[in-house]
N, C-alpha and C positions, 0 to 999 in steps of 0.2 A: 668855107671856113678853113683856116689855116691857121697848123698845129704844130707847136715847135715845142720838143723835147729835148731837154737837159738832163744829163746825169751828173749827179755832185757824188764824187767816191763811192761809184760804183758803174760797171760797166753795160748799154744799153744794149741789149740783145734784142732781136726779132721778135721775139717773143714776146717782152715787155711793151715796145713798139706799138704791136699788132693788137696787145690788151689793152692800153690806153685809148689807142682811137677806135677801139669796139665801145669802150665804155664812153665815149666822148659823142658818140650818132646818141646815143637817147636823148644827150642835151640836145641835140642839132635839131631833131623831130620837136622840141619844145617850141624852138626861138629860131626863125628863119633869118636875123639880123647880127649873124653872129659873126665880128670879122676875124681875128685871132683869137687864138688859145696859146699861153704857153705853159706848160708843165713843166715843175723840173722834181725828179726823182735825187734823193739823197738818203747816205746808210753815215749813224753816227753809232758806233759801239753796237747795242743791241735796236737800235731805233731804226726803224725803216717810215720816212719820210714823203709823202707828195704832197708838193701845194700846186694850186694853178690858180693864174689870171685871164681873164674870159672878159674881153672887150667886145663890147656887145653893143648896139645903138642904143645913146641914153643911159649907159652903165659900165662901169670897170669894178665886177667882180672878182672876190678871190677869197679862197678856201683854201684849207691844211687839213692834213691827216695823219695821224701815227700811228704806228701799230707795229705787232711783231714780225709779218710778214708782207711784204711788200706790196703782193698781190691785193688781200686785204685795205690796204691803205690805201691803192688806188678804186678798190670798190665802196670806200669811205668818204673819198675824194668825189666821185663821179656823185655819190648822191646828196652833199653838199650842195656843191657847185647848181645842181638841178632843182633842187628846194630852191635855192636864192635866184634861179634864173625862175621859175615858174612864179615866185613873188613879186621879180621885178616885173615879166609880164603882166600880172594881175594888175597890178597897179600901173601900168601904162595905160592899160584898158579901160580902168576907170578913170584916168584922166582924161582921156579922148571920149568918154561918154558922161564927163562932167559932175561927174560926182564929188561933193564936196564944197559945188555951186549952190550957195542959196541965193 
């Protein structure tokens, strides 16, 4: 999986870096078909921003979050992103086990 980080008006430190792709392995443990991620982090006045796009086999996901504090936002972000990836697996799986065929 391969994860590309943007910052919009504001500057990406290590730190930041390091807690996005911590928070980005619990998707990966979901969904083994995962080929990019891109996140991009943004600060508008008091808003702290992350959205990500998560191309995946069979699906181009993508989630937003806002909040007051950044960190926040990307742990708002990661469990998005993880709901809609564990939905679209559910539902692949019952396609491949044909459900919905009568």
């Amino acid at each position: 999986m391969q994860v590309n980080i943007t910052g919009h008006h504001v500057e990406l430190t290590d730190a930041l870096r390091d807690y996005v792709n911590e928070k980005l392995q619990r998707v990966e443990r979901h969904y083994d078909n995962i080929t990019t991620v891109q996140v991009t982090l943004s600060v508008e006045k008091e808003r702290q921003q992350a959205a990500c796009t998560l191309h995946a086999a069979g699906a181009d996901l993508h989630a937003e979050a806002l909040d007051n504090d950044m960190y926040a936002a990307i742990d708002a972000l990661a469990d998005k992103i993880d709901r809609q990836l564990v939905k679209h697996k559910e539902k692949a799986q019952a396609r491949a086990q044909g459900a919905g065929v009568r």
